[in-house]
C-alpha positions as CSV (number, residue, x, y, z in Angstrom):
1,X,4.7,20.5,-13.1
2,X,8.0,22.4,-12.5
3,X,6.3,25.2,-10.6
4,X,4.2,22.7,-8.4
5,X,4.7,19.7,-6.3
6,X,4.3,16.6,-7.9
7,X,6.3,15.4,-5.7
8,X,3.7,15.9,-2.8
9,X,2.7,12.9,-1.0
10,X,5.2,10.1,-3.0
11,X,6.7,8.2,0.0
12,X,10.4,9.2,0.1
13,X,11.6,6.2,2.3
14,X,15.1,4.9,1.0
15,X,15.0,8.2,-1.6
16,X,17.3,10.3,0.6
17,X,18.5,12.3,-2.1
18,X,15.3,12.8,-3.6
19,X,14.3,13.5,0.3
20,X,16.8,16.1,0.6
21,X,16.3,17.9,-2.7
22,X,12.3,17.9,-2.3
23,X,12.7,19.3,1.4
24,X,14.9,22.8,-0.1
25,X,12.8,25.7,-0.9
26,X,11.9,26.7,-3.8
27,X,12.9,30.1,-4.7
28,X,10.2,32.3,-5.4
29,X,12.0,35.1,-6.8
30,X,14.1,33.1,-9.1
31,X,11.8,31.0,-11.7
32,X,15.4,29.3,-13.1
33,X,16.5,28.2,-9.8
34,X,12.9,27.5,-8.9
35,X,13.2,25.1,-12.5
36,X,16.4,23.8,-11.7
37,X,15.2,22.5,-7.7
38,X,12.6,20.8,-9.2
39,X,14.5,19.1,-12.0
40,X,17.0,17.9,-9.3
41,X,13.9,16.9,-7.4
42,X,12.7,15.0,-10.4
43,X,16.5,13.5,-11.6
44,X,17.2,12.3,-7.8
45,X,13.9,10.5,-7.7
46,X,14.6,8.6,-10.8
47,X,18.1,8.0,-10.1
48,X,17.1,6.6,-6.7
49,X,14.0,4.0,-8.4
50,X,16.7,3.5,-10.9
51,X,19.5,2.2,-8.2
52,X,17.2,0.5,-6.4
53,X,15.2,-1.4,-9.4
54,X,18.9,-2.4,-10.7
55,X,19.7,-4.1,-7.5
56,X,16.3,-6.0,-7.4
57,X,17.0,-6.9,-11.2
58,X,20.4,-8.9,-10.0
59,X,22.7,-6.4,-11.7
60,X,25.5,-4.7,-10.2
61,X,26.3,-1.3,-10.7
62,X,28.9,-2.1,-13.1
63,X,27.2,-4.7,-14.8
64,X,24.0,-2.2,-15.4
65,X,26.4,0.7,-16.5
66,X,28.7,-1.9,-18.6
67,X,25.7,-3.4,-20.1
68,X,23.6,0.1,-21.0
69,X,26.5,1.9,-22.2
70,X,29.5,-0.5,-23.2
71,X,33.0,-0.2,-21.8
72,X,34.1,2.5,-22.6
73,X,31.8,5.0,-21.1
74,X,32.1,3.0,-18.0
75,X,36.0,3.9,-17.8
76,X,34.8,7.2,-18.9
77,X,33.0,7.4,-15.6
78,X,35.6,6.0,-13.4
79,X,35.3,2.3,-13.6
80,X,38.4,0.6,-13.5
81,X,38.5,-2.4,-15.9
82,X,35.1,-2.6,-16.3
83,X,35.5,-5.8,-18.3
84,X,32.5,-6.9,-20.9
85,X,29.2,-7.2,-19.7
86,X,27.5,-10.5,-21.2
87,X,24.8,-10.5,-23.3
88,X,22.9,-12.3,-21.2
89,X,22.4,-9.1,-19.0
90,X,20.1,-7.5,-21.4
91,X,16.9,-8.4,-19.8
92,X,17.7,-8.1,-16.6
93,X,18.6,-4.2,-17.9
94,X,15.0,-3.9,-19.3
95,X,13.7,-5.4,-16.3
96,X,15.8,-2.8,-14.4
97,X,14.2,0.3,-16.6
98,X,10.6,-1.3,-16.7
99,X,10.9,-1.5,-12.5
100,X,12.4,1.9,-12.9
101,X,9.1,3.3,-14.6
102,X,6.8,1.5,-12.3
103,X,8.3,3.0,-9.2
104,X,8.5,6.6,-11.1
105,X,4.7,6.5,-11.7
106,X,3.3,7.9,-8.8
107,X,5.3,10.9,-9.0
108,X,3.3,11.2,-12.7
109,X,-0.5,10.1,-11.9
110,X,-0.8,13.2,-10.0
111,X,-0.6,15.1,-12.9
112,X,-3.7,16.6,-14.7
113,X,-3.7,16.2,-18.8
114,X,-2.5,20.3,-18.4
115,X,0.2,19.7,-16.5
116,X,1.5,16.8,-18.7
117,X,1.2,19.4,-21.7
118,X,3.1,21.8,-19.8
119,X,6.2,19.5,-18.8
120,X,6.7,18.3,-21.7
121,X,6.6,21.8,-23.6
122,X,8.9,22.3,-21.0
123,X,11.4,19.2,-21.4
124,X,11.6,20.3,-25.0
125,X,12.5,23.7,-24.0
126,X,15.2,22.7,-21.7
127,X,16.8,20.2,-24.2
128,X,16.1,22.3,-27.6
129,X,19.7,23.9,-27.6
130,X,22.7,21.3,-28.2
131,X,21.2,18.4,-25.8
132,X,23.4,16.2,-24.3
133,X,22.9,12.6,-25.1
134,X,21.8,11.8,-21.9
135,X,19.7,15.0,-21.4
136,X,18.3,13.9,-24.2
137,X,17.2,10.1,-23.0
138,X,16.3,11.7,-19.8
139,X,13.9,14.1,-21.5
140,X,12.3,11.6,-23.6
141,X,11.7,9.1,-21.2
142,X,10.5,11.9,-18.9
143,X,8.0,13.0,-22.0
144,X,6.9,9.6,-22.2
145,X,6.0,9.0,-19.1
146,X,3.9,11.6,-18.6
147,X,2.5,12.3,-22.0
148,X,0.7,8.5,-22.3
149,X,-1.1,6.3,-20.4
150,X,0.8,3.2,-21.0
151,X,4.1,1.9,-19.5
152,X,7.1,3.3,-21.5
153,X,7.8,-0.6,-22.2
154,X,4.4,-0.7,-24.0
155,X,4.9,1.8,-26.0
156,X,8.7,0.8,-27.3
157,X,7.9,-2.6,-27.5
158,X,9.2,-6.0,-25.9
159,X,12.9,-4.8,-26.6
160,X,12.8,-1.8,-25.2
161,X,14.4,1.9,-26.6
162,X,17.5,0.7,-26.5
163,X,17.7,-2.4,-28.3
164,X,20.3,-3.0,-30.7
């Protein structure tokens, strides 16, 4: 997974970033900075489905960041006066991540039962030593998707990871 393209053929249009990072060589003396291109390759593409699935949800970007991590992380990353999000939000976050999931999959299908082994061995190595919390969310959804068959919302249930 990290040392080929997955990436290869998954339409790019209104990705740039993910267009950008997927277009820089990939060092082939260097297998870290070969890991770490594709990681940004992988992070930009799910940050892009993410923005985008968000906006089609009805959120705003303060209302999604507000609503998935409270108000104080918001403030933490540089939203001023966040305010509360309402309760009534949460679905339209779940709708946000299951969108999110559907428009990752075809950056996942390509892989073969092998490679799916191999990235998440892989995930695990990269977040074994002192994860970050969000390293760590990213990792598992990242597992998930490509480890099973079903959506990620099938397998956490109607409520989603997150659910309180």
């Amino acid at each position: 997974m990290l040392r080929g393209p997955a990436d290869r053929g998954v339409d790019a249009d209104s990705l740039p970033l993910f267009a950008g990072w997927r277009a820089q060589p990939v060092p082939a003396d260097d297998p870290v900075g070969a890991a770490m291109q594709r990681i940004h390759v992988l992070r930009e593409h799910r940050g892009a489905c993410h923005l985008a699935a968000v906006r089609v949800s009805g959120l705003s970007s303060r209302e999604a960041m507000v609503v998935n991590l409270g108000v104080e992380r918001a403030t933490h990353y540089g939203w001023r006066e966040p305010g509360p999000a309402a309760a009534a939000l949460t679905p339209r976050r779940q709708r946000a991540e299951r969108l999110t999931d559907e428009l990752q999959a075809p950056l996942y299908a390509t892989l073969t039962a092998r490679q799916r082994a191999e990235f998440a061995r892989l995930v695990d190595a990269l977040t074994s030593a002192e994860p970050s919390p969000n390293a760590s969310a990213a990792a598992s959804v990242a597992k998930a998707m490509i480890t099973s068959s079903k959506p990620r919302w099938e397998r956490v249930g109607p409520e989603g990871e997150n659910a309180r």
